[in-house]
CHARMM internal coordinates of N, CA and C (Angstrom, degrees):
IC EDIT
DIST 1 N 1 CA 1.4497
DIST 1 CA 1 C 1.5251
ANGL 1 N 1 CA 1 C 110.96
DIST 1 C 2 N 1.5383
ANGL 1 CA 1 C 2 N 119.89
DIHE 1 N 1 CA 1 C 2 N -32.41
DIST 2 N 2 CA 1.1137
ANGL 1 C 2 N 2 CA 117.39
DIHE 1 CA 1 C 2 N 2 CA 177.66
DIST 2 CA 2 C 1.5740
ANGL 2 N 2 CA 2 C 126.28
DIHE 1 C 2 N 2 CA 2 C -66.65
DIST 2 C 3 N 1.4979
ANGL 2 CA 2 C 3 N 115.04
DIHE 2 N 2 CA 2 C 3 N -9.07
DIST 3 N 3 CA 1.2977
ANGL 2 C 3 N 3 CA 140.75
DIHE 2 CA 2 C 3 N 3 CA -149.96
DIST 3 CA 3 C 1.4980
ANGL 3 N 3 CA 3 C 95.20
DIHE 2 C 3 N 3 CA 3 C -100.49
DIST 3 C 4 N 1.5126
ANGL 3 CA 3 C 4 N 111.63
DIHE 3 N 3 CA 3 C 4 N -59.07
DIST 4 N 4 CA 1.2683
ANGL 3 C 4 N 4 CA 135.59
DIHE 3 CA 3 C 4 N 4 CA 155.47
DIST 4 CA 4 C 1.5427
ANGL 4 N 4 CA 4 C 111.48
DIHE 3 C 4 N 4 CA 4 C -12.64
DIST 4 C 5 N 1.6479
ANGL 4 CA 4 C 5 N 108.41
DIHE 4 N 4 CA 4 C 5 N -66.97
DIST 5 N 5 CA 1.3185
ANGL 4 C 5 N 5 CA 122.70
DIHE 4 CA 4 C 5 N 5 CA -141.84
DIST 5 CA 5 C 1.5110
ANGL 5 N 5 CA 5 C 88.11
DIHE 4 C 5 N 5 CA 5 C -87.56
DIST 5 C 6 N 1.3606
ANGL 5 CA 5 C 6 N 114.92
DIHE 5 N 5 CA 5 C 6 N -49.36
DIST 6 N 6 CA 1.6053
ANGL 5 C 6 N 6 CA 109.17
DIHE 5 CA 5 C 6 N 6 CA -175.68
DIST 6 CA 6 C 1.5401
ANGL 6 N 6 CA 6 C 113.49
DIHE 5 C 6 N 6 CA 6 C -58.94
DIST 6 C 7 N 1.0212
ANGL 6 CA 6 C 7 N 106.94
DIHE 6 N 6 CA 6 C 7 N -28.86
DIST 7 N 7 CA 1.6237
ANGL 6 C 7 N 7 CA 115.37
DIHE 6 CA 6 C 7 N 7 CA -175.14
DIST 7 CA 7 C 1.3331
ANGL 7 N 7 CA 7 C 98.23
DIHE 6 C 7 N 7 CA 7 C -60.49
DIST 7 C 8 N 1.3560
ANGL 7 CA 7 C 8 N 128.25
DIHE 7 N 7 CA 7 C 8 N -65.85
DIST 8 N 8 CA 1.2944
ANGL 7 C 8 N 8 CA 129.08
DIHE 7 CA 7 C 8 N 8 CA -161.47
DIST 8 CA 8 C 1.5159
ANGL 8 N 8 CA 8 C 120.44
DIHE 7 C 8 N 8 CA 8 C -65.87
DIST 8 C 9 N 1.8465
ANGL 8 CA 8 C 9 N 97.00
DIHE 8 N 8 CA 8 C 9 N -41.62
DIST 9 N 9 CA 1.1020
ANGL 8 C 9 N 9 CA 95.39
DIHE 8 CA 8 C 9 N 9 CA -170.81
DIST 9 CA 9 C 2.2579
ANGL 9 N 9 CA 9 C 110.59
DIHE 8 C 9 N 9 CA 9 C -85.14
DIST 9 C 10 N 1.4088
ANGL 9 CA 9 C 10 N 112.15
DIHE 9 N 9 CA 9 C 10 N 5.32
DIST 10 N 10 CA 1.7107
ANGL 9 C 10 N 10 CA 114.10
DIHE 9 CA 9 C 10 N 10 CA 163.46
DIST 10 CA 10 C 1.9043
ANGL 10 N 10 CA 10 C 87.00
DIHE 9 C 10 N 10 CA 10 C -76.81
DIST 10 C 11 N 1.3660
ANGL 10 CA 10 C 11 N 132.77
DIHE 10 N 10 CA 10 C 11 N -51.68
DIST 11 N 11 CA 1.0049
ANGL 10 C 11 N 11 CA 113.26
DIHE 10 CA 10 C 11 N 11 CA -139.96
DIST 11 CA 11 C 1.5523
ANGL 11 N 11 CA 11 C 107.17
DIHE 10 C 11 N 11 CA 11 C -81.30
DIST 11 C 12 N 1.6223
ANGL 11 CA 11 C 12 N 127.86
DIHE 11 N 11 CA 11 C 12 N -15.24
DIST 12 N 12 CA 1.0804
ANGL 11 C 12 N 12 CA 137.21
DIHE 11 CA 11 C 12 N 12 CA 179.86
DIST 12 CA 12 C 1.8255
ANGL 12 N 12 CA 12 C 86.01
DIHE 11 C 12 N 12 CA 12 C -64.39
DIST 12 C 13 N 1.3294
ANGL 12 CA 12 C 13 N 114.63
DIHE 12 N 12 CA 12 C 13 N -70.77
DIST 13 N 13 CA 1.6854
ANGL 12 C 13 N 13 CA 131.54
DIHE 12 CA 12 C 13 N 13 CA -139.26
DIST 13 CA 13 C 1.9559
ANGL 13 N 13 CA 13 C 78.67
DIHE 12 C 13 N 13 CA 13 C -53.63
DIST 13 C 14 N 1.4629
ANGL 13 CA 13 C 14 N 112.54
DIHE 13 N 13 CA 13 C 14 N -61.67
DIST 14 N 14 CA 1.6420
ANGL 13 C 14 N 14 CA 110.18
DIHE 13 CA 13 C 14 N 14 CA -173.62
DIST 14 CA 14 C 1.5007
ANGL 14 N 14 CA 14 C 119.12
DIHE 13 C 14 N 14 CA 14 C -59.82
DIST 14 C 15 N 1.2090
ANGL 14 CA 14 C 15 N 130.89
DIHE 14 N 14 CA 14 C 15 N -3.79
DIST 15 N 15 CA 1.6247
ANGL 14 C 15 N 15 CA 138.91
DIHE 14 CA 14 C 15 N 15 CA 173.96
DIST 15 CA 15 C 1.7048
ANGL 15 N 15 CA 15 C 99.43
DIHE 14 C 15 N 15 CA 15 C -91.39
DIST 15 C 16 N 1.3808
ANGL 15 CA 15 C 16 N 108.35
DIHE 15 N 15 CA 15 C 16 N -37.66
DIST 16 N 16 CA 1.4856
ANGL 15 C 16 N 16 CA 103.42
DIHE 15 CA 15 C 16 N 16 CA -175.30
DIST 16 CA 16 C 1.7861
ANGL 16 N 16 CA 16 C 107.75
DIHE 15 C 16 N 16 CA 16 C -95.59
DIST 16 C 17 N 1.1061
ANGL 16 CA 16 C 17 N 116.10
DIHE 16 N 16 CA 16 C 17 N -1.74
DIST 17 N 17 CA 1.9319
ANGL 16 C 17 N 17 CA 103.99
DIHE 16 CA 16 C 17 N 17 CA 163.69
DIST 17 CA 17 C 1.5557
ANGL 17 N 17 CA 17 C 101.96
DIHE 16 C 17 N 17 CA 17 C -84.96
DIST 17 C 18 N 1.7988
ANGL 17 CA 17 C 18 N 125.07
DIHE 17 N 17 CA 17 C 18 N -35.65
DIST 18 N 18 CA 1.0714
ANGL 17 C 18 N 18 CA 125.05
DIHE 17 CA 17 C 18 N 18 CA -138.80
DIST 18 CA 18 C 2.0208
ANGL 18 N 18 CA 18 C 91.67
DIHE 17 C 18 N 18 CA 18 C -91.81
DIST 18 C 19 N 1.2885
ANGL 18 CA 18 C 19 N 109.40
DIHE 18 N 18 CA 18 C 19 N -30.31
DIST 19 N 19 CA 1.1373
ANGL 18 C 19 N 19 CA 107.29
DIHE 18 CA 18 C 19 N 19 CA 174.27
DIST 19 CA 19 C 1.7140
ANGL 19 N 19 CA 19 C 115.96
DIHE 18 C 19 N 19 CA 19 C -78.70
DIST 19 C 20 N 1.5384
ANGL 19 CA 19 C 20 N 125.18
DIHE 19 N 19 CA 19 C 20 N -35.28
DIST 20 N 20 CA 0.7857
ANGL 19 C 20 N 20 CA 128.40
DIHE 19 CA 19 C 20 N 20 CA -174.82
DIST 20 CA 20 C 1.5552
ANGL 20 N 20 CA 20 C 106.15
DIHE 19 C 20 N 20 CA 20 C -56.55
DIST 20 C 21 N 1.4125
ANGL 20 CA 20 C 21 N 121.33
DIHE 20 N 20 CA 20 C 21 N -51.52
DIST 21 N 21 CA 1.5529
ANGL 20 C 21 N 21 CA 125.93
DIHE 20 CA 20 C 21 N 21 CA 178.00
DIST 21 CA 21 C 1.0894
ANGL 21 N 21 CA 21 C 119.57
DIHE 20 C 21 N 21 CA 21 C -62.26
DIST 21 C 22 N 1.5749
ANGL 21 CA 21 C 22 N 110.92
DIHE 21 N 21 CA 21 C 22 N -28.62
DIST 22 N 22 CA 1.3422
ANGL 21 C 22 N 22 CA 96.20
DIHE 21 CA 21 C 22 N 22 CA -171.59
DIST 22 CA 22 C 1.8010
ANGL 22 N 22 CA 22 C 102.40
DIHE 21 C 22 N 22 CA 22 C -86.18
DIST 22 C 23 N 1.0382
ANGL 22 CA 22 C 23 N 109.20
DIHE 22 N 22 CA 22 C 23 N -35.98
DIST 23 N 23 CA 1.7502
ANGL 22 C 23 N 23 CA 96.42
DIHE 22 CA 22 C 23 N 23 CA -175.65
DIST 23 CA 23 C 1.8880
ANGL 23 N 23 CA 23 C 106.92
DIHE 22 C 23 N 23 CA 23 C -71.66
DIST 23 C 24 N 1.2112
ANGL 23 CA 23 C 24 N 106.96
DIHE 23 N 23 CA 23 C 24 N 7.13
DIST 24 N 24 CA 1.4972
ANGL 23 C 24 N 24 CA 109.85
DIHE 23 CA 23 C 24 N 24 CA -164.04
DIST 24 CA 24 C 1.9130
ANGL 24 N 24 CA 24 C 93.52
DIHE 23 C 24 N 24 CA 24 C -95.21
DIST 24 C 25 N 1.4520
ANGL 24 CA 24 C 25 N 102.26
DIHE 24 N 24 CA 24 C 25 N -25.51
DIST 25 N 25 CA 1.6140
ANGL 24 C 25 N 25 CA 116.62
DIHE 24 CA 24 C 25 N 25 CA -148.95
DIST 25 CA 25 C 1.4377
ANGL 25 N 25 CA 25 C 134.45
DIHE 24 C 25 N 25 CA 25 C 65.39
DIST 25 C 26 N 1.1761
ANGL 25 CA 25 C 26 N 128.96
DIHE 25 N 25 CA 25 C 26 N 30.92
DIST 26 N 26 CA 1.4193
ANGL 25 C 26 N 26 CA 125.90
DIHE 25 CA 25 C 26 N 26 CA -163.97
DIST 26 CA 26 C 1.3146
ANGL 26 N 26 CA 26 C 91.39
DIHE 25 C 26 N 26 CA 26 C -104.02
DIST 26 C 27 N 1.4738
ANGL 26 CA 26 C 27 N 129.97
DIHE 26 N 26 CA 26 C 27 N 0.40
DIST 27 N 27 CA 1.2194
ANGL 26 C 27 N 27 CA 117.95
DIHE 26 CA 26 C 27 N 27 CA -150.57
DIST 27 CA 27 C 1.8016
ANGL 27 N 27 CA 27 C 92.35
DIHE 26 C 27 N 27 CA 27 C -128.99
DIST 27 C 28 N 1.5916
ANGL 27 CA 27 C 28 N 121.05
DIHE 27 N 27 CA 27 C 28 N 134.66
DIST 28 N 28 CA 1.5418
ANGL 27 C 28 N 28 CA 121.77
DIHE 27 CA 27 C 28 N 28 CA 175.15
DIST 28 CA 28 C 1.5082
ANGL 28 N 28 CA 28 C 97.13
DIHE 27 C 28 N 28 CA 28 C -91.02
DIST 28 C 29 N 1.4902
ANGL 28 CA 28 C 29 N 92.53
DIHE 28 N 28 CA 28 C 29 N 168.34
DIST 29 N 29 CA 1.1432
ANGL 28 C 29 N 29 CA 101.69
DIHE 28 CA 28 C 29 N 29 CA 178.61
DIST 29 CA 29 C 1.5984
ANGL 29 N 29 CA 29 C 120.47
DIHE 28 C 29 N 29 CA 29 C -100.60
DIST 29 C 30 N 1.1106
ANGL 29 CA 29 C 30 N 106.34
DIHE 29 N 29 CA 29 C 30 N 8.22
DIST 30 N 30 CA 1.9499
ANGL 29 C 30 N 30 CA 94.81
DIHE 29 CA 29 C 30 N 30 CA 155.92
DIST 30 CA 30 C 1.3893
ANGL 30 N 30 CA 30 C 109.17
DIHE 29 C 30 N 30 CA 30 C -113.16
DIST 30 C 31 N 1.5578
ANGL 30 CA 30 C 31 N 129.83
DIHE 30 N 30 CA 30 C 31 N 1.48
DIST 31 N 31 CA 1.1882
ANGL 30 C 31 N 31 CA 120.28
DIHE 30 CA 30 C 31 N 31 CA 153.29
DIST 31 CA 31 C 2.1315
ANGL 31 N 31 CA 31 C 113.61
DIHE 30 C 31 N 31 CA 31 C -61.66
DIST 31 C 32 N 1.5535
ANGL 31 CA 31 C 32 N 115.02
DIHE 31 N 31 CA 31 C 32 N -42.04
DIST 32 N 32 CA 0.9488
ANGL 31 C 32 N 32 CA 121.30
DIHE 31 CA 31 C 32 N 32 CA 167.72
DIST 32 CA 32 C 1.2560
ANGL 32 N 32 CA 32 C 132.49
DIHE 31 C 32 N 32 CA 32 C -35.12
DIST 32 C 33 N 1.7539
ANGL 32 CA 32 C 33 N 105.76
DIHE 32 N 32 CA 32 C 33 N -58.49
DIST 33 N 33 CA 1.3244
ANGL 32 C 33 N 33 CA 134.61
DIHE 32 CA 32 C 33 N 33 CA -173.92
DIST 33 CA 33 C 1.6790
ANGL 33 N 33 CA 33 C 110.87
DIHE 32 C 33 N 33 CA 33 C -52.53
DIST 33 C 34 N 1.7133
ANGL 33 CA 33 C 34 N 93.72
DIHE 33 N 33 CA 33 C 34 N -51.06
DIST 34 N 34 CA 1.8429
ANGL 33 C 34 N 34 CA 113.31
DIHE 33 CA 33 C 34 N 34 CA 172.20
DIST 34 CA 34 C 1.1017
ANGL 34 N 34 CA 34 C 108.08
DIHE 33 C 34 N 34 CA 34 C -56.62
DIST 34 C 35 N 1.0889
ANGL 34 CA 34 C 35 N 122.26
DIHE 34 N 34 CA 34 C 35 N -51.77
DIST 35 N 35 CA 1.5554
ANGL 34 C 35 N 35 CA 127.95
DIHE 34 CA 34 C 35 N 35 CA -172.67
DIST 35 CA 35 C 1.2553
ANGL 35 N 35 CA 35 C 107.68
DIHE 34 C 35 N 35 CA 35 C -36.78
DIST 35 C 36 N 2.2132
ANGL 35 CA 35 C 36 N 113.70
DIHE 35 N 35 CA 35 C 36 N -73.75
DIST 36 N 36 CA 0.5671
ANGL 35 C 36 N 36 CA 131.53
DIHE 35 CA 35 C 36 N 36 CA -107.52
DIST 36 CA 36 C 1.8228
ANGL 36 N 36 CA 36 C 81.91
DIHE 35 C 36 N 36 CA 36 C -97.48
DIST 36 C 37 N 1.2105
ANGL 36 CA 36 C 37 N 112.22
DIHE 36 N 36 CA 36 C 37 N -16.59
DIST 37 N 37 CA 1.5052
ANGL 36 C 37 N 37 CA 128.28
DIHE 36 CA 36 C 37 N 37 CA -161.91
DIST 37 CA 37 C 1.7698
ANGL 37 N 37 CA 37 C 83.32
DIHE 36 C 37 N 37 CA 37 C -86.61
DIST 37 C 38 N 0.8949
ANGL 37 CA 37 C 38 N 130.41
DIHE 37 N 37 CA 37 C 38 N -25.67
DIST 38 N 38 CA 1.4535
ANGL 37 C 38 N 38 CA 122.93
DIHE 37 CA 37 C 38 N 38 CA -170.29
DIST 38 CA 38 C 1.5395
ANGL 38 N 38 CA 38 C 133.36
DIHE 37 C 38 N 38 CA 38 C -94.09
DIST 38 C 39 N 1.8226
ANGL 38 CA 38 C 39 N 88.23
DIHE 38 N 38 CA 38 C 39 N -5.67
DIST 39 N 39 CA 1.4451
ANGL 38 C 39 N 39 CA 108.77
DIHE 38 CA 38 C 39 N 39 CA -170.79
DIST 39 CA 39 C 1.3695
ANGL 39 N 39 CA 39 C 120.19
DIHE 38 C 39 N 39 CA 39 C -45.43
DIST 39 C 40 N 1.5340
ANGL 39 CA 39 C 40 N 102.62
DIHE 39 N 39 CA 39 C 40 N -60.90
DIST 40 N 40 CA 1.3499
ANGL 39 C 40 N 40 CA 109.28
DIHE 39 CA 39 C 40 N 40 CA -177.60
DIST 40 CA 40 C 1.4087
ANGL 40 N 40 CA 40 C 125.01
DIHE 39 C 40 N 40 CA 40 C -57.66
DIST 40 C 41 N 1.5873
ANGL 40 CA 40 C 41 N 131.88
DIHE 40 N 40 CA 40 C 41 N -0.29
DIST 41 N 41 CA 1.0004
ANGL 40 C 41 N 41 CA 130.62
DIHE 40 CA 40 C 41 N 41 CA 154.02
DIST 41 CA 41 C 1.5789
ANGL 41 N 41 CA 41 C 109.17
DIHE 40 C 41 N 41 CA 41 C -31.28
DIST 41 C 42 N 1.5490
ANGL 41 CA 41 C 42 N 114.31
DIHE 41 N 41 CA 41 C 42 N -88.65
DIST 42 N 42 CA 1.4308
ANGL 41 C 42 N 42 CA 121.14
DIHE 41 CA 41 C 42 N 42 CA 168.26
DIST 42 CA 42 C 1.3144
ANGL 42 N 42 CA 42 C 123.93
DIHE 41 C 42 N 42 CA 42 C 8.55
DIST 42 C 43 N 1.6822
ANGL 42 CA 42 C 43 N 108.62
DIHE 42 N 42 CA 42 C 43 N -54.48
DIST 43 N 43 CA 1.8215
ANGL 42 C 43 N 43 CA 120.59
DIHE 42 CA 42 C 43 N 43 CA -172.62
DIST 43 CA 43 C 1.8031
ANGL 43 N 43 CA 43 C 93.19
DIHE 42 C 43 N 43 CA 43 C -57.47
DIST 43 C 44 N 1.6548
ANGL 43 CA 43 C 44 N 97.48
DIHE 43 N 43 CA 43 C 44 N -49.92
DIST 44 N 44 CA 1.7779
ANGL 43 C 44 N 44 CA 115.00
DIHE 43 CA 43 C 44 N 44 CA -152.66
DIST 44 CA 44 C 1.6750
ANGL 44 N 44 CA 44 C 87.50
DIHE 43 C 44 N 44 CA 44 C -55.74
DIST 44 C 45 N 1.3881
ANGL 44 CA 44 C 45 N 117.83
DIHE 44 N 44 CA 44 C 45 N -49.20
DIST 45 N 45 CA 1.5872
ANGL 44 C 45 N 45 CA 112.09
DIHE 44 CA 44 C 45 N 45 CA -170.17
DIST 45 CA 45 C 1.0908
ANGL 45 N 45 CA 45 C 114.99
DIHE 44 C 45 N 45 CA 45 C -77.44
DIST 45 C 46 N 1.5344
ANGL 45 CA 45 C 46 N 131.89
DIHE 45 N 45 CA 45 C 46 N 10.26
DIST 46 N 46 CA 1.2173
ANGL 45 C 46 N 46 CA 124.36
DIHE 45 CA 45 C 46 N 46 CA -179.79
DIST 46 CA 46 C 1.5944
ANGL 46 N 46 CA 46 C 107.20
DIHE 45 C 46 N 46 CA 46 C -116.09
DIST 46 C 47 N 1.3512
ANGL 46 CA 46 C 47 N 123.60
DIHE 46 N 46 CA 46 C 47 N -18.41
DIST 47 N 47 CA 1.4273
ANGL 46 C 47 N 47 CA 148.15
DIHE 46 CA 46 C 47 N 47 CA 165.08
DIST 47 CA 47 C 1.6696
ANGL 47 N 47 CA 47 C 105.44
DIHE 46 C 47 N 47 CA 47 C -48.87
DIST 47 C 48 N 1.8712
ANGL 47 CA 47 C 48 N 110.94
DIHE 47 N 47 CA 47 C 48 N -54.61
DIST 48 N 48 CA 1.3995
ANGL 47 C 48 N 48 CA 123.19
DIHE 47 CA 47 C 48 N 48 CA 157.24
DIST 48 CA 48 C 1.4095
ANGL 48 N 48 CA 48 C 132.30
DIHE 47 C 48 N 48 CA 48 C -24.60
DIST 48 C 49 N 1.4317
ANGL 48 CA 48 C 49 N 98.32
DIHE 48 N 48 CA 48 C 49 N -48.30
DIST 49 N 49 CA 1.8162
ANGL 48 C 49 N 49 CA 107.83
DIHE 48 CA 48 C 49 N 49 CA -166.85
DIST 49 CA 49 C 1.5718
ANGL 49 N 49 CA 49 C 112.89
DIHE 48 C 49 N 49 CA 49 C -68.43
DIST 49 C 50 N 1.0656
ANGL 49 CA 49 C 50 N 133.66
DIHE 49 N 49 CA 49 C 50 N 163.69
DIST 50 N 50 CA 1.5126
ANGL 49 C 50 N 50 CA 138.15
DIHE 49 CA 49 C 50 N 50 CA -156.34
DIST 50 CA 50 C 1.2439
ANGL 50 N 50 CA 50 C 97.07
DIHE 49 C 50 N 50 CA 50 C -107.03
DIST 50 C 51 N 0.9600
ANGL 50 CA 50 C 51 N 157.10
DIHE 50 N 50 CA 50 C 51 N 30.91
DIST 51 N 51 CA 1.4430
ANGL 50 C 51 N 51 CA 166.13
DIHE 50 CA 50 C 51 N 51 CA -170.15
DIST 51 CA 51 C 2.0393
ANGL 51 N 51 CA 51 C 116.02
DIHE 50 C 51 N 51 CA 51 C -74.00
DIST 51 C 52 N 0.9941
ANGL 51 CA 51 C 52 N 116.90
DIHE 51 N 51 CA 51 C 52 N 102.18
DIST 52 N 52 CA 1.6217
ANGL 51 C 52 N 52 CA 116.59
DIHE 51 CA 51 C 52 N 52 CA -160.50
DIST 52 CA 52 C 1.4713
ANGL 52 N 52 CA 52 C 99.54
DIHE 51 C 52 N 52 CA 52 C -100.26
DIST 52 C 53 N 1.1198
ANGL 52 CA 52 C 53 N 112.45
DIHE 52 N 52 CA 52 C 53 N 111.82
DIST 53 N 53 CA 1.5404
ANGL 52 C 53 N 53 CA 134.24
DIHE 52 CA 52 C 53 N 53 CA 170.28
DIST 53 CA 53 C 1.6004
ANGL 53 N 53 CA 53 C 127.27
DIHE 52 C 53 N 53 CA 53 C -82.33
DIST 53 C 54 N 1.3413
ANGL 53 CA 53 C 54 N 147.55
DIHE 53 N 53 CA 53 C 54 N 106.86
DIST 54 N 54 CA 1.6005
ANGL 53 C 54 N 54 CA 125.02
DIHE 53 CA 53 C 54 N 54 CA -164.74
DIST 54 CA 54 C 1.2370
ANGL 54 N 54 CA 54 C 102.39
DIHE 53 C 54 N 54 CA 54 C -75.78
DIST 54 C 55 N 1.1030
ANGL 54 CA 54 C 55 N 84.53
DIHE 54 N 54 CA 54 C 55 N 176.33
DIST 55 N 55 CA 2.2116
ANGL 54 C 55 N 55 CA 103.45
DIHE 54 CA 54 C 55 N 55 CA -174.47
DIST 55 CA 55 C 1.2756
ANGL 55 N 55 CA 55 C 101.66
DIHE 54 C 55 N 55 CA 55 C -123.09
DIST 55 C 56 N 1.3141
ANGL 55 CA 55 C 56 N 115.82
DIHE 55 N 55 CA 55 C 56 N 118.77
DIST 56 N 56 CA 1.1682
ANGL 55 C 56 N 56 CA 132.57
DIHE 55 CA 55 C 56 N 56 CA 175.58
DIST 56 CA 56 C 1.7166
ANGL 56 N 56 CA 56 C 132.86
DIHE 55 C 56 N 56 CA 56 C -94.06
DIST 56 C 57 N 1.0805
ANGL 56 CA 56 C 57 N 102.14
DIHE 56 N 56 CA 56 C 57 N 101.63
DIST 57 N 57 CA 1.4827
ANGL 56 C 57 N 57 CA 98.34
DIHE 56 CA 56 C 57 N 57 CA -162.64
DIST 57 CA 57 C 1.6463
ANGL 57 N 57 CA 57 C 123.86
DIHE 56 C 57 N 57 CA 57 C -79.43
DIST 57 C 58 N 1.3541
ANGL 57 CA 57 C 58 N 135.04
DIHE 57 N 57 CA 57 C 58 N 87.10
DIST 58 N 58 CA 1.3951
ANGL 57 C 58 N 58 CA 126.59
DIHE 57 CA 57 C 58 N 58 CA -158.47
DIST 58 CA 58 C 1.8402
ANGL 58 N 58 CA 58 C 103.14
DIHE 57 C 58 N 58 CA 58 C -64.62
END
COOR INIT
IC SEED 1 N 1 CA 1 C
IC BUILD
């Protein structure tokens, strides 16, 4: 759940810089494009962390 929570809550914080710049304009649009192609790194580094989840058996 904790994995969960971090996940969501990088992907809120990175939706709100990426929108903020862009309606601000400071931001081009193939810096965007790179960005935006690179995102999912983030998931890959969070997949990394040692984080122990239980297993629930129904």
């Amino acid at each position: 759940m904790k994995s969960l929570a971090k996940l969501l809550i990088s992907h809120v914080f990175i939706s709100i810089f990426v929108t903020f710049f862009l309606l601000s304009g400071h931001i081009k649009h193939p810096f965007l494009i790179i960005f935006l192609l690179f995102l999912p790194v983030l998931n890959k580094g969070q997949r990394f962390q040692k984080i122990q989840s239980k297993k629930y058996i129904f």
